[in-house]
C-alpha positions in Angstrom: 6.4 13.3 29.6 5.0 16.6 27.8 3.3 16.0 24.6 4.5 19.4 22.3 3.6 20.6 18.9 6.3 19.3 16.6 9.0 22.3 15.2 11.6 22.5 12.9 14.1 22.2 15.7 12.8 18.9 16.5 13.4 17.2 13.0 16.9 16.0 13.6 15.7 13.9 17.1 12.8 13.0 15.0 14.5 11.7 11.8 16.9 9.5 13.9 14.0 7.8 15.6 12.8 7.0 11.6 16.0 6.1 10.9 16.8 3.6 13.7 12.8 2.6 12.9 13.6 2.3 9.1 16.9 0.1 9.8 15.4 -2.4 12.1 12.7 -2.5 8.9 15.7 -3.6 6.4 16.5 -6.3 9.1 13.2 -8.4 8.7 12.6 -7.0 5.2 16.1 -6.4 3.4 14.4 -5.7 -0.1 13.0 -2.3 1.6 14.8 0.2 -0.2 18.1 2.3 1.3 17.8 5.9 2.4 19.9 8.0 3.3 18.6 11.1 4.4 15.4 11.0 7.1 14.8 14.2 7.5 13.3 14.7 3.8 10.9 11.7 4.3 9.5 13.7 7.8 9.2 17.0 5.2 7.7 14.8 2.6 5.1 14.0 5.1 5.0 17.5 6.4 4.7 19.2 2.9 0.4 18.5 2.9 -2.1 21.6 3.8 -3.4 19.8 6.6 -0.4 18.4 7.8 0.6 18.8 11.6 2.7 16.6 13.7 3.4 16.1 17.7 6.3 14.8 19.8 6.8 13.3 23.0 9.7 15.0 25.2 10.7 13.6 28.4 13.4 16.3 29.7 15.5 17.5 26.3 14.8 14.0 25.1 12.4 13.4 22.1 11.2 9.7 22.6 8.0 9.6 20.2 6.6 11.2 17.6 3.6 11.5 15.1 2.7 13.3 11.6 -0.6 13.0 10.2 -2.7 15.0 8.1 -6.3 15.7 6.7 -7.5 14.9 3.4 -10.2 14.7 1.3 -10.8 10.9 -0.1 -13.0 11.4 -3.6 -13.5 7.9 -3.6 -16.0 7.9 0.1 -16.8 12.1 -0.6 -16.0 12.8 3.1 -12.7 13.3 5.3 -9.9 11.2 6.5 -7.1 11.3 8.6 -3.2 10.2 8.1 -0.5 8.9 9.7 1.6 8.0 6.2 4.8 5.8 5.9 7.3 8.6 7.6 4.7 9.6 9.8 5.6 7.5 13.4 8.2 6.3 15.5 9.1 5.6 18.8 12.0 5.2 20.7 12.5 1.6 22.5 10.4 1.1 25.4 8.1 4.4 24.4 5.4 2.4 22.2 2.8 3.5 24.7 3.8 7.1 24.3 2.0 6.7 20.7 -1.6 6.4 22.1 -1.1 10.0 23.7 0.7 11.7 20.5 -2.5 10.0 18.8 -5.1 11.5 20.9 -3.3 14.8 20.6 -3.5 14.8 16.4 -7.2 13.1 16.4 -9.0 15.7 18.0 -8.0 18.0 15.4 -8.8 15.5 12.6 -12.1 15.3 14.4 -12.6 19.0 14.7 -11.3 19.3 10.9 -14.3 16.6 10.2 -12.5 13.5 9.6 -13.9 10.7 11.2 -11.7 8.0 9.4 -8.3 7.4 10.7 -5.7 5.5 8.8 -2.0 5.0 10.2 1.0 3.5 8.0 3.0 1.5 10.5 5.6 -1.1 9.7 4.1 -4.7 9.4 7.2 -6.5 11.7 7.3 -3.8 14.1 4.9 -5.4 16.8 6.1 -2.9 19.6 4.8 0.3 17.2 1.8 -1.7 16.3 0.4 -2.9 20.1 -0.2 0.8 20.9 -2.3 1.2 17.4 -4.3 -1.9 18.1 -5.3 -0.5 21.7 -6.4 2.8 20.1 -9.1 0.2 18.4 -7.1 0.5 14.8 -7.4 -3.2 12.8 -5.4 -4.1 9.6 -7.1 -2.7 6.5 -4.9 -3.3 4.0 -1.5 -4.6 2.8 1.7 -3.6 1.3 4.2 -6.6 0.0 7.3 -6.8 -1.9 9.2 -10.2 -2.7 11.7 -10.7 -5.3 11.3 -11.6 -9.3 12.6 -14.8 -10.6 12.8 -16.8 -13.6 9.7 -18.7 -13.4 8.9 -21.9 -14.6 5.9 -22.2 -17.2 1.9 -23.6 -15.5 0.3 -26.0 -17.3 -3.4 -24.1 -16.7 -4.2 -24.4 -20.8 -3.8 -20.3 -21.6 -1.5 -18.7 -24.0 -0.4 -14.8 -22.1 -0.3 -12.1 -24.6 0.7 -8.3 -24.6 -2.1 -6.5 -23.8 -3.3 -3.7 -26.4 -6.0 -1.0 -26.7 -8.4 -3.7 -28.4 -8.6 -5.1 -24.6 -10.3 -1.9 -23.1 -13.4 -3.9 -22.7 -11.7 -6.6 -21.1 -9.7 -4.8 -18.5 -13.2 -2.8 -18.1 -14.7 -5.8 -16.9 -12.2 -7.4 -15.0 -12.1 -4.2 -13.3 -15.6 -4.4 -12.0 -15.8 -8.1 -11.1 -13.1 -7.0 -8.9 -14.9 -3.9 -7.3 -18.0 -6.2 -7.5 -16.3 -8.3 -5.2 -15.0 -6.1 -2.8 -18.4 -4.0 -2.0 -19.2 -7.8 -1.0 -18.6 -9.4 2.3 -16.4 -9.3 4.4 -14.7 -6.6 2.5 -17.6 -3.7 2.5 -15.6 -1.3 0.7 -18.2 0.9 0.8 -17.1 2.4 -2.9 -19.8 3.4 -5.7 -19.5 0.8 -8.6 -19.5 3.0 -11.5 -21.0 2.5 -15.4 -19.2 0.4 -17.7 -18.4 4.1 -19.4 -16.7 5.0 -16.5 -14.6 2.0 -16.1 -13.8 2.1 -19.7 -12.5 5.9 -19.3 -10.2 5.1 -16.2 -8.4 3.0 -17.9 -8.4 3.9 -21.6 -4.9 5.3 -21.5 -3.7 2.2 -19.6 -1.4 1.9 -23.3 0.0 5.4 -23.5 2.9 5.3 -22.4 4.7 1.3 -22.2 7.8 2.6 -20.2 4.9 3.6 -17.5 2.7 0.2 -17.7 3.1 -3.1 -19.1 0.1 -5.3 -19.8 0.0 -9.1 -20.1 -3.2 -10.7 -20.8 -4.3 -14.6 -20.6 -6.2 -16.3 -23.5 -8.2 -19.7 -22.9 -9.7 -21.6 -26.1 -8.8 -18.0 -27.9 -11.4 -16.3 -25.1 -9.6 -13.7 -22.4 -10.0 -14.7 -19.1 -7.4 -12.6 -17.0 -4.8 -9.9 -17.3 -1.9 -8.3 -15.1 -1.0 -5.3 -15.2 2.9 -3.9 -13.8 3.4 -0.3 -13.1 7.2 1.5 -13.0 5.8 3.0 -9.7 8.0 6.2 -8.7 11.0 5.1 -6.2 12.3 8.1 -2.9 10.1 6.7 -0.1 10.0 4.2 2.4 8.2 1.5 0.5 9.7 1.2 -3.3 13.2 -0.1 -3.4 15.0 1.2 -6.6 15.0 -1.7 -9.3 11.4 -2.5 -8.5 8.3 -2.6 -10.5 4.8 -3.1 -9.1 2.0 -5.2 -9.3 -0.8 -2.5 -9.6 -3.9 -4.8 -10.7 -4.5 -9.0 -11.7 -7.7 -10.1 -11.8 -9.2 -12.8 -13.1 -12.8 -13.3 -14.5 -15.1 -15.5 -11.7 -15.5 -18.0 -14.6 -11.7 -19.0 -14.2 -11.5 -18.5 -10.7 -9.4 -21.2 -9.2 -8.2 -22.7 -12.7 -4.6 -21.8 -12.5 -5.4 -18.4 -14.5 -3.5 -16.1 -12.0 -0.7 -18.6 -11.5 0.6 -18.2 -14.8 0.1 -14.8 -15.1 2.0 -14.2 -11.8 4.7 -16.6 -13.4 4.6 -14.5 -16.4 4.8 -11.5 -15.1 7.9 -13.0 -12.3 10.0 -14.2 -15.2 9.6 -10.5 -17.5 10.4 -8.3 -14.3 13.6 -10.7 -13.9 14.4 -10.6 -17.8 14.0 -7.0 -17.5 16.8 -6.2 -14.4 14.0 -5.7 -12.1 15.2 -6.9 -8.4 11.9 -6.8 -6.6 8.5 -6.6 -7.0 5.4 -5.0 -5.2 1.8 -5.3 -4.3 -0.9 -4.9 -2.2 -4.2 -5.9 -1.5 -7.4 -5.6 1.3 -7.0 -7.7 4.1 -10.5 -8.2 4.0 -10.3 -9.4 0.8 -10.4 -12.9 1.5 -9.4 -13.9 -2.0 -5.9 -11.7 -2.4 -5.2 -11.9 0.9 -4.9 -15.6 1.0 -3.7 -15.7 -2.7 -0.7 -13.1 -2.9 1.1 -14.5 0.5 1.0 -17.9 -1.2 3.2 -16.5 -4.0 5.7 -15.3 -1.4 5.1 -11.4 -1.3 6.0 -10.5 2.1 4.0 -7.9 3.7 6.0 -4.7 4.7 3.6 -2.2 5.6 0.2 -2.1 7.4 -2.6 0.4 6.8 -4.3 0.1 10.0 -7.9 1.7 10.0 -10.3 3.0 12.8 -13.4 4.5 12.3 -15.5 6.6 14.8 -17.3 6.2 16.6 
């Protein structure tokens, strides 16, 4: 086996492992969305200033390969390194072939001073997540789709609203309870909480444009208590079926916690999306948020992608 720089003239063997990757995906997931041409997903992957990838031959055969790339993350202020939804695949029996492509792209990510590594990996592909989990990677975080439906109202005594610029301060807060909660244990996030300013300014413009973002917000005894907000996120990669919209933030203020709060809106926001021709719907959450990542599931999203995190030493 010779581990080899990855060229141009090894897209095409490369782009058929993703597909053949992609349509055992569509198999255990059939909401993922179609795609037709492979080779632009690699390029899309490619197309970073950091960006490098590797390949695994064995004779004229190209059995594995990896793309990652280095990045600044404003969030932390330091370095990290990715492997993003295009960026791996293996032909069958070649899982363990990852672990050497790996170790071939994290020394430079070392050298380049990223110490964090983060790898995009298919949550029902178990054979192309063993050889991630023996390079010490564990589940960070979680993708999910499931589909929208016409919902039947919950009784949880609040009226849902649209959401206008008048709820700044709401959304403000319910932003930082939720940031709050994950620099808490077990999640550590490890993020700066910012100023109540600085909340307010990221998401004063959350009303600019209602074919981008649609905001639903839950009253109780005429007090707000929660919100939901749905994002048209941008469809072409291996994640976002066409027809979908996405569940980009829901939170609910730790006074309502457990009160049915989130169960309406989520029924809410289930029976627009389907009144609205979207097919599918999307979210994600921290696996080591212990809240989400029990509460999501429970409402049938699906998980359909992994970010799987290791960080050295």
């Amino acid at each position: 086996m010779e581990i080899e720089p990855l060229e141009d003239e090894h897209l095409a063997a490369a782009a058929a492992l993703l597909a053949d990757r992609h349509a055992r995906h569509r198999e255990a997931e059939p909401l993922l969305p179609e795609v037709s041409d492979f080779r632009a997903q690699l390029e899309r992957d490619l197309d970073h200033e950091l960006a490098s990838g590797v390949v695994a031959l064995n004779g004229d055969d190209l059995v594995a390969y990896v793309i990652g790339r280095v990045e600044d993350d404003p969030l932390l202020g330091d370095r990290r390194g990715m492997v993003d939804f295009a960026g791996c695949a293996a032909a069958k029996g070649q899982g363990e072939t990852i672990r050497d492509l790996y170790a071939a792209l994290a020394a430079r990510w070392v050298a380049a001073g990223a110490t964090r590594h983060l790898a995009l990996i298919p949550s029902s592909d178990e054979a192309l997540i063993d050889p991630w989990l023996r390079l010490a990677f564990g589940v960070q975080f979680v993708w999910a789709v499931r589909e929208t439906a016409a919902m039947k109202p919950v009784e949880a005594a609040v009226e849902i609203r649209p959401g206008t610029p008048d709820d700044l301060e709401l959304v403000a807060k319910l932003d930082r309870s939720l940031h709050e909660h994950q620099a808490g244990p077990p999640s550590f996030s490890g993020l700066a909480i910012g100023s109540d300013e600085e909340f307010r300014a990221d998401w004063s413009d959350l009303w600019d444009d209602p074919e981008l973002y649609t905001h639903f917000v839950a009253e109780r005894a005429g007090m707000p208590v929660g919100h939901v907000v749905l994002y048209s996120r941008p469809t072409g990669d291996l994640r976002v079926p066409d027809d979908n919209i996405d569940l980009s933030h829901a939170a609910t203020l730790p006074a309502a916690r457990r009160s049915g709060v989130s169960l309406a809106l989520m029924g809410h926001a289930l029976t627009w999306a389907h009144e609205h021709g979207f097919r599918s719907i999307t979210t994600d959450w921290r696996s080591v948020n212990l809240l989400s990542s029990r509460h999501w599931p429970r409402r049938g999203f699906r998980p359909t992608f992994y970010r799987l995190y290791r960080a050295l030493p």
